[in-house]
BAFI-3210 file (N, C-alpha, C; in Angstrom, 3 decimals, decimal comma, padded with zeros to 6 digits):
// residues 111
n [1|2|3|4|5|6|7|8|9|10|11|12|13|14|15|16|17|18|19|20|21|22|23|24|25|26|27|28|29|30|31|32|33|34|35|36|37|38|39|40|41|42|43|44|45|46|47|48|49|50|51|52|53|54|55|56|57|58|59|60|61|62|63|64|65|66|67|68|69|70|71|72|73|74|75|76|77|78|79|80|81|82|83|84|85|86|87|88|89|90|91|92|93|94|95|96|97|98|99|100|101|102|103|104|105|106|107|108|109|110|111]
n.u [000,808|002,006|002,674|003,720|002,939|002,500|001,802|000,413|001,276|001,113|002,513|003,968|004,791|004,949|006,839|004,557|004,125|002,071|001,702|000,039|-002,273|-005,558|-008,356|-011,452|-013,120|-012,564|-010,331|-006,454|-003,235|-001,084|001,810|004,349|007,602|010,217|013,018|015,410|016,691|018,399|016,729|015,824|013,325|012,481|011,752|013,277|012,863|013,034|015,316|015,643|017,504|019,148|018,200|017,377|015,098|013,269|012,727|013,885|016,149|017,897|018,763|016,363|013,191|010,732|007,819|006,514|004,139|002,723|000,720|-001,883|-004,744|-006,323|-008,699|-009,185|-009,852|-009,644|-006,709|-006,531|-006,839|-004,294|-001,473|000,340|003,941|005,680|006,023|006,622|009,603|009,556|011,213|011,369|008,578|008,330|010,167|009,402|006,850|007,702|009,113|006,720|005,475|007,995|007,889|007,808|006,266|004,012|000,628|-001,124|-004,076|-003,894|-002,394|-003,442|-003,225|-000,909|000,320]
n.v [-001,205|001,257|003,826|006,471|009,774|012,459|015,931|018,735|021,289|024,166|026,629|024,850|021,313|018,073|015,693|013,115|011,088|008,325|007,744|006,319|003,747|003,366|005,152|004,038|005,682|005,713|007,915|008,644|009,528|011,720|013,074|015,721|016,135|018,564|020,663|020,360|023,888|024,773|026,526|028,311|028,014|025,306|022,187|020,374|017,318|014,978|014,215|013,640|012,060|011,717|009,097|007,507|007,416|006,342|008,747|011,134|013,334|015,117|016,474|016,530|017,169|016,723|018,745|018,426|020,446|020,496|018,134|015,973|014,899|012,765|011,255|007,939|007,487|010,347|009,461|007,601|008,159|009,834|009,383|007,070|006,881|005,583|002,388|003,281|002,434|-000,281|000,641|003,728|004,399|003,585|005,595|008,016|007,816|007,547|010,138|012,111|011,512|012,474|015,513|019,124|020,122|019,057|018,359|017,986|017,136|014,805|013,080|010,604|009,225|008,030|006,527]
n.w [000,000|000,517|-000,812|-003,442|-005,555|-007,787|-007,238|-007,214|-005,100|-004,314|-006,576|-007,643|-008,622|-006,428|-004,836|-003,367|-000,464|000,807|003,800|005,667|006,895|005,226|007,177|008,649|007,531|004,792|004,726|004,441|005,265|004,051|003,140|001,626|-000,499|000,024|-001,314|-000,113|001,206|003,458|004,888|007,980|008,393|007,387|008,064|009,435|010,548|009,436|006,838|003,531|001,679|-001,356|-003,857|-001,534|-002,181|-005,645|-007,074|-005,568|-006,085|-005,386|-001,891|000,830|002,395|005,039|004,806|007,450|008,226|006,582|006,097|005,492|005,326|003,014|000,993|000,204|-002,440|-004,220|-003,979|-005,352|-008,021|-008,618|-010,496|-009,602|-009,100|-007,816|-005,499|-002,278|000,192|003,002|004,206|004,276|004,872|007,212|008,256|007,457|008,845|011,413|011,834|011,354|013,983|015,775|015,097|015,432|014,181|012,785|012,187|015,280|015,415|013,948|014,285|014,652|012,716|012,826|015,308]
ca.u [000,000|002,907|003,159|003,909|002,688|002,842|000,441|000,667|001,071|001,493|002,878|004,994|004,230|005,727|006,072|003,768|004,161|000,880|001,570|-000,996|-003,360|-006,783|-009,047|-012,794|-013,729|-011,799|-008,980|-005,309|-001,908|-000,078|003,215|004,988|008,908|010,456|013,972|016,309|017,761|018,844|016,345|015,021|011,731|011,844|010,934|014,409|012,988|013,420|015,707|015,443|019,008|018,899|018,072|016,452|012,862|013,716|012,393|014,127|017,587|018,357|018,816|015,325|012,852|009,332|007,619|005,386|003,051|001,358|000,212|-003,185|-006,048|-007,151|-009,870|-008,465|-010,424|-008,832|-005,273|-006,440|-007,002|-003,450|-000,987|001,501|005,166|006,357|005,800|007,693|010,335|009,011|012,150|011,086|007,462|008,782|011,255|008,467|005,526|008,657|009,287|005,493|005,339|008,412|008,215|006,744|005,103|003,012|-000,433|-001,618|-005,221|-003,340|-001,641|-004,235|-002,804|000,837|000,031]
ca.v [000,000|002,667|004,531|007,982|010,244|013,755|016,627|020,145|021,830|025,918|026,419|023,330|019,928|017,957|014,132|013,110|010,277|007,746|007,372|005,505|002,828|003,795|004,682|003,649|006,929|005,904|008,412|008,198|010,798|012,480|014,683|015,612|016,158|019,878|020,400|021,602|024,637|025,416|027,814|028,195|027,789|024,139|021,395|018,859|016,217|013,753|014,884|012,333|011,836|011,163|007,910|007,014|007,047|007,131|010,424|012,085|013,749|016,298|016,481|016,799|017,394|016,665|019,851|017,975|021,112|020,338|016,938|016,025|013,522|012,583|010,509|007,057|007,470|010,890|009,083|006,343|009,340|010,474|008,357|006,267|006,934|004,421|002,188|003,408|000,981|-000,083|001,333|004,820|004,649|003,738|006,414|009,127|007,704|008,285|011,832|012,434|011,560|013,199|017,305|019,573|021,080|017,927|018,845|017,323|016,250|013,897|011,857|009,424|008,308|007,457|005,955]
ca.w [000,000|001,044|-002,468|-004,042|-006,137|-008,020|-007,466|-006,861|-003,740|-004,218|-007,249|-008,100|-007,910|-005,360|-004,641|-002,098|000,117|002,107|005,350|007,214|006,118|005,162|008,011|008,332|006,749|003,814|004,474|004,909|005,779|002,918|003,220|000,927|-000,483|-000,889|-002,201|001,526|000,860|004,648|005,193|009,352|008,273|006,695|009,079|009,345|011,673|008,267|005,860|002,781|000,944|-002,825|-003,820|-001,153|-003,296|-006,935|-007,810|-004,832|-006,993|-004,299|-000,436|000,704|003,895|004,562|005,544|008,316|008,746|005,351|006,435|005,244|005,291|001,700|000,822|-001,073|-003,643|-004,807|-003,760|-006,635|-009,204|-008,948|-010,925|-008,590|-009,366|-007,582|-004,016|-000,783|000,728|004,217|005,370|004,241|005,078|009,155|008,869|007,264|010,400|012,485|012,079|012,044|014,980|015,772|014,206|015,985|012,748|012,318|012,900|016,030|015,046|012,531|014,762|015,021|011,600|012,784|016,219]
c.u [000,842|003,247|003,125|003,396|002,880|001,647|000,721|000,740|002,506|001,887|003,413|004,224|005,210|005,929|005,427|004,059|002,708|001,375|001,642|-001,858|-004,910|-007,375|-010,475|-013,103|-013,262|-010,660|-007,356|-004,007|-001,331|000,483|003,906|006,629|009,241|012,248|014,635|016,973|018,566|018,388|015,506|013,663|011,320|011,963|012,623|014,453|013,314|013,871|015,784|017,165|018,700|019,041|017,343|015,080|013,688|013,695|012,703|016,034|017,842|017,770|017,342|014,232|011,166|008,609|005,980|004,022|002,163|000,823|-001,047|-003,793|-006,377|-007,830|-009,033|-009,196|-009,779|-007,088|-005,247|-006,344|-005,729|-002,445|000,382|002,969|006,009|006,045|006,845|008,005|009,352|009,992|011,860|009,642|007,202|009,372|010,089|007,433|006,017|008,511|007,960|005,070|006,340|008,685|007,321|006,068|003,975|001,780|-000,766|-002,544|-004,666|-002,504|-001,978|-003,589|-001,346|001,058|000,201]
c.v [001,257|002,838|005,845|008,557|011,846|014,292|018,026|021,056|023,502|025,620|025,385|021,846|019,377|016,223|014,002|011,179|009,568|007,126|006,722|004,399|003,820|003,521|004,549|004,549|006,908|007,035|007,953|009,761|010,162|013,303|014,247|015,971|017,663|019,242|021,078|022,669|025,341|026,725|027,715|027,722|026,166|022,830|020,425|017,683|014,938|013,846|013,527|012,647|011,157|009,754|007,206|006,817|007,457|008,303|011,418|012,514|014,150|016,105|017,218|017,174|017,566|018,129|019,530|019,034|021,019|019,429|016,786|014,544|014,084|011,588|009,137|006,886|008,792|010,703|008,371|006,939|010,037|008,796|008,090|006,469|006,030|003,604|002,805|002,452|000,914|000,484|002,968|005,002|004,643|004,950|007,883|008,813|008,813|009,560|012,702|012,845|012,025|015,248|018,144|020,634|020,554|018,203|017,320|016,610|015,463|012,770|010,674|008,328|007,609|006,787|004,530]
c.w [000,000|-000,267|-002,355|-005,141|-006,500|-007,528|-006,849|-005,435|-004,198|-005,569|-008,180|-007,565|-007,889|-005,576|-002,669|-001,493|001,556|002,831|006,301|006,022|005,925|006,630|007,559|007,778|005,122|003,608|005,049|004,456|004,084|003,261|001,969|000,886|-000,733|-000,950|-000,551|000,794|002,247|005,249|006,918|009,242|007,799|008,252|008,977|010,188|010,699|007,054|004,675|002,114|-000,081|-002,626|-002,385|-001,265|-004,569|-007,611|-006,381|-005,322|-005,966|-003,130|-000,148|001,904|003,702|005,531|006,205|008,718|007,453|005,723|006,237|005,069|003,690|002,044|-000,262|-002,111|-004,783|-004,781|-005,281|-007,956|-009,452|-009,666|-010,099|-009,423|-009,113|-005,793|-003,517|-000,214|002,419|004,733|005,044|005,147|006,483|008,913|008,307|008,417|011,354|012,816|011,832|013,257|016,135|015,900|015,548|015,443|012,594|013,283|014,090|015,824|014,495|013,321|015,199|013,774|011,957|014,067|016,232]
res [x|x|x|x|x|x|x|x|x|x|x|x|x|x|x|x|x|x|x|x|x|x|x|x|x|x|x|x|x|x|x|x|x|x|x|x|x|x|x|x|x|x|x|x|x|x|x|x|x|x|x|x|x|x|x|x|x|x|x|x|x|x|x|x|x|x|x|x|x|x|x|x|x|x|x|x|x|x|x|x|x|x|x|x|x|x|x|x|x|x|x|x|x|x|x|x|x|x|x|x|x|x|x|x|x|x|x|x|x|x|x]
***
């Protein structure tokens, strides 16, 4: 189930990474990837290092305060890029549950 996908967030589109399993509501946690540039403001509780997901080229960082509940039905509508290793998809829960950007309500998903 732990896969990726493209889709826009602000301007640019991003890769996005699920989470959590689907809950009974049919939703499930999405964060996504930005590019680090060492700026105070970006979140570094899980910095990704190229190659660790194929479509991550450049040193990278999940900016845990976007964090969102989708619906898996608009997850199924985006086109999959590729699965997430289980060793990423622990080490992205992780620093979920970790950040202290990561919205609180949301932590029912990484529990």
């Amino acid at each position: 189930m732990p896969q990726s996908f493209f889709m826009f967030s602000g301007p640019t589109s991003h890769i996005h990474f699920v989470i959590s399993e689907r809950n009974p509501e049919g939703n499930s946690l999405v964060v996504n990837a930005s590019t680090y540039r060492g700026m105070r403001s970006e979140d570094t509780t899980y910095i990704l290092q190229p190659g660790e997901h194929p479509f991550i080229k450049a040193v990278s960082y999940i900016p845990y305060q976007y964090a969102r509940e989708m619906s898996w039905n608009d997850i199924q509508k985006k086109n999959p890029v590729e699965d997430v290793s289980a060793d990423l998809y622990e080490k992205l829960r992780d620093g979920a549950r970790r950040s202290d950007f990561f919205p609180r309500k949301l932590l029912k998903y990484v529990l």
